[in-house]
C-alpha positions in Angstrom: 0.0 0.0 0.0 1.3 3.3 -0.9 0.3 6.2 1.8 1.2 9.5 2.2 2.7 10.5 5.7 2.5 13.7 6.9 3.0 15.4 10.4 3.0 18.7 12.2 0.7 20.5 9.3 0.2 23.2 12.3 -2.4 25.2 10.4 -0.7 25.9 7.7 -3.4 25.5 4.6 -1.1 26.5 2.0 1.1 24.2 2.9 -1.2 21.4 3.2 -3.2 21.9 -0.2 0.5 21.8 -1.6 1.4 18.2 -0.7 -2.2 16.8 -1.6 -1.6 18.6 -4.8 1.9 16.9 -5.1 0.6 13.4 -4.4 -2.7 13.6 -6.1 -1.2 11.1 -9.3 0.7 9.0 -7.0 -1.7 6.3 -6.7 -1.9 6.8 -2.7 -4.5 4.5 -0.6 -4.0 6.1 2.8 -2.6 9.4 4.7 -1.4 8.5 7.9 -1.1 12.3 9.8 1.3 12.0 13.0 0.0 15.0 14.9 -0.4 18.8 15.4 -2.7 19.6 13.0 -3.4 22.7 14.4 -1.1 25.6 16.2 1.0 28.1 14.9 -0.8 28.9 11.8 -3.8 30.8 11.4 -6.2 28.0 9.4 -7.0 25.5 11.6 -10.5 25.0 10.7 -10.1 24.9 7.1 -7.4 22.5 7.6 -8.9 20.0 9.3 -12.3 20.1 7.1 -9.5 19.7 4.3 -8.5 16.3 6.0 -11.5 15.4 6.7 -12.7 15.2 3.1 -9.7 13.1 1.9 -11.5 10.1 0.7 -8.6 7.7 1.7 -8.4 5.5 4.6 -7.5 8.0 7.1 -5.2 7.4 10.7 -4.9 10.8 12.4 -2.6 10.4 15.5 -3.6 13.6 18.1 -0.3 15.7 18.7 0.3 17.9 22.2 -1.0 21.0 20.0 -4.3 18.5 19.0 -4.2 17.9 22.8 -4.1 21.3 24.1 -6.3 23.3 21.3 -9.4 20.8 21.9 -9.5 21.6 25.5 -7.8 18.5 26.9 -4.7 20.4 28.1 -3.0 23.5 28.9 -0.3 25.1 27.0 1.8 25.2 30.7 5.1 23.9 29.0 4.5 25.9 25.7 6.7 29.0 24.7 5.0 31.8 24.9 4.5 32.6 21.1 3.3 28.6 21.2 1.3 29.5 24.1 -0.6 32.6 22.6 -1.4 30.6 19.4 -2.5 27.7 20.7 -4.9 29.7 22.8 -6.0 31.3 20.1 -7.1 28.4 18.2 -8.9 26.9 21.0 -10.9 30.1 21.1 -11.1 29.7 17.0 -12.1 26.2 16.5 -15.8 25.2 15.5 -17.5 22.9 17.8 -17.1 20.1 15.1 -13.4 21.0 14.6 -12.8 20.5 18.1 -14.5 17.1 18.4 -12.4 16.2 15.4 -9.5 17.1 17.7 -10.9 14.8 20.2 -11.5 11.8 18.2 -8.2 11.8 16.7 -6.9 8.6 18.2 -4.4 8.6 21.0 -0.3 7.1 20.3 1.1 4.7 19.7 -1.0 3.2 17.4 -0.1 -0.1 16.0 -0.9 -1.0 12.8 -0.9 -5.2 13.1 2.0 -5.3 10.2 5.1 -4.4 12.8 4.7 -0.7 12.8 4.0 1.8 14.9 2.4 5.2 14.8 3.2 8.0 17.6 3.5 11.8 18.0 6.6 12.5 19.9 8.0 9.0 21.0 5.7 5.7 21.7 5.9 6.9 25.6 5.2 10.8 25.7 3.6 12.6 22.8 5.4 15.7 24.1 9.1 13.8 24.2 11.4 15.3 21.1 12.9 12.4 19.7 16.4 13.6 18.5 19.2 11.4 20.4 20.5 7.7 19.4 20.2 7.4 23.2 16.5 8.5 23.1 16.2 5.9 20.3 18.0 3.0 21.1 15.8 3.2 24.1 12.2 3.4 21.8 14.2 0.2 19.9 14.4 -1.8 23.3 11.2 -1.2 24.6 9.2 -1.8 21.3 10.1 -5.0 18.8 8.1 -2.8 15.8 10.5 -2.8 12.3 9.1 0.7 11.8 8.3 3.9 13.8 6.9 6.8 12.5 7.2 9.7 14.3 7.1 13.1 14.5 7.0 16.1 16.4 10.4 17.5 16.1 10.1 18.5 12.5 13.2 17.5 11.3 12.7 14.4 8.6 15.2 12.1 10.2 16.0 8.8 10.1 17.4 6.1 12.9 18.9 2.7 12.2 19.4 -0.6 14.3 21.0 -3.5 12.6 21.7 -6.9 13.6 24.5 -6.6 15.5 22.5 -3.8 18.0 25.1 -0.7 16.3 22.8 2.4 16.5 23.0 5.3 13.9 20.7 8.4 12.7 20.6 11.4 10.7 18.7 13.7 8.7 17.3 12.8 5.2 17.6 15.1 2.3 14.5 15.8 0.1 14.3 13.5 -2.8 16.1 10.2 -0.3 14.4 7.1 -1.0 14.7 5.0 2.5 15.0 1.2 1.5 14.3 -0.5 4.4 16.0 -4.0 4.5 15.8 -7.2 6.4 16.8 -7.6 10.2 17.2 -3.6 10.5 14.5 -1.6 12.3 13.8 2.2 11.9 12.6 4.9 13.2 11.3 7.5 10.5 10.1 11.2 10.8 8.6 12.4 7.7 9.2 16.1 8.8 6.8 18.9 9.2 4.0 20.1 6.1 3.5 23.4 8.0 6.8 24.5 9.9 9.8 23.3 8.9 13.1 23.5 11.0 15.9 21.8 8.8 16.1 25.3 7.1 14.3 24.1 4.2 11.1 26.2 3.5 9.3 23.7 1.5 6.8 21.5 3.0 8.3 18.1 4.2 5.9 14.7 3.7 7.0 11.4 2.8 5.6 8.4 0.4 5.7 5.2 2.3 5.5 1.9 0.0 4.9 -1.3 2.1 4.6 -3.5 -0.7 7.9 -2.5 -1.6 9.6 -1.6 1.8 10.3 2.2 0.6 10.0 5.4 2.2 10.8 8.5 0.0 11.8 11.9 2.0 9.9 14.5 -0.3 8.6 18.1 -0.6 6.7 20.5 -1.7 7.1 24.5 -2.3 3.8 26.3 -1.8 2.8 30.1 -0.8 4.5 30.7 1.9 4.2 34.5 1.9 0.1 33.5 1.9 0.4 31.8 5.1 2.7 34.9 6.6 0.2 37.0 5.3 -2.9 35.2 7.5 -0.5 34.4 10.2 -0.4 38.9 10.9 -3.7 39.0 9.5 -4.7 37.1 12.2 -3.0 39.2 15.0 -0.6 35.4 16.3 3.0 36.2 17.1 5.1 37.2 14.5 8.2 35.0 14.9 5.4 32.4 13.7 5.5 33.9 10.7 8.8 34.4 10.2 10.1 30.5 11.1 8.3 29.7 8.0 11.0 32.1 6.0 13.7 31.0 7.9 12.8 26.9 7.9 14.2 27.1 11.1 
């Protein structure tokens, strides 16, 4: 099955419409979202009526953005630009986008064919997952061949082969991952609507299961549009500004 993996969209329409765009003649059965649909940007209604009318099969994992925006949490560990748009969307939201929020199912999610689906790591949907200590941990605690993650916005791979050796690093747009027998990974597709490998574009990747593949892409889209509804909408600046920066 081919299926589009995408994480940390954030609000960002633009960005979003982008990648579907991208995809739409690449034969893709499912989008798999890993979380923080919503924060930062100043869309988060249209967003998730956007994914809610893909007419794939659909696994939205909730992120700590998801978590916070639907009323299930408080922002207490957020920055404080973080903090004010989070707030902000909660105040935003629709009743039905909010109880799309809430249904949005809970990490880690296993998906029955030795992969796993989380936010941040498969113990704390708030954790940032950048360390081969943080993963070789996450490698002994789980048996799953594949992780997807997200959350930390960088698309990054981690390796563990046979012989327990540990490695990671970031993965270039256009990488095809080919996953081979006896290694296990851990895979972050990178983020649609903030970026922070200081690449602008919007990250996604296209996971093939059939074939073992996972290909790092992206997508350029109109970024000065989502700056422009980002101070339209009053949020914090800086927000606007990351999405110049990729960083």
């Amino acid at each position: 099955m081919r299926t589009l993996v995408i994480s940390d969209v954030h609000a960002n329409l633009e960005a979003l419409e982008a990648v579907l765009r991208t995809v739409q003649r690449k034969g893709v059965a499912r989008i798999i979202s890993l979380g923080d649909v919503v924060g930062y940007g100043a869309n988060p209604n249209q967003v998730l009526d956007t994914l809610q009318r893909q007419r794939r099969t659909k696994i939205y994992v909730r992120g700590n953005h998801d978590r916070v925006a639907s009323g299930e949490g408080e922002p207490d560990e957020f920055n404080p630009a973080a903090r004010q748009a989070i707030l902000w969307s909660r105040e935003k939201l629709s009743r039905d986008g909010r109880n799309r929020l809430r249904n949005f199912v809970v990490g880690p999610v296993d998906l029955g064919d030795g992969t796993l689906l989380c936010h941040g790591t498969p113990d704390d949907e708030d954790e940032y997952l950048l360390s081969e200590v943080q993963a070789m941990r996450i490698f002994s605690a789980y048996p799953h061949k594949l992780v997807l993650f997200g959350h930390t916005h960088l698309p990054s791979i981690f390796r563990l082969d046979q012989r327990g050796d540990i490695s990671g690093e970031l993965a270039e747009a256009g990488m095809t991952l080919r996953m081979e027998p006896g290694i296990r990974y851990l895979v972050n597709p990178g983020s649609v609507g903030q970026p922070r490998d200081r690449d602008t574009r919007a990250a996604f990747g296209l996971w093939n299961s059939k074939r073992s593949t996972f290909r790092f892409m992206r997508a350029d889209y109109d970024i000065a549009g989502a700056i422009d509804a980002i101070c339209c909408a009053g949020l914090p600046e800086i927000l606007g500004r990351r999405l110049r920066s990729g960083f």
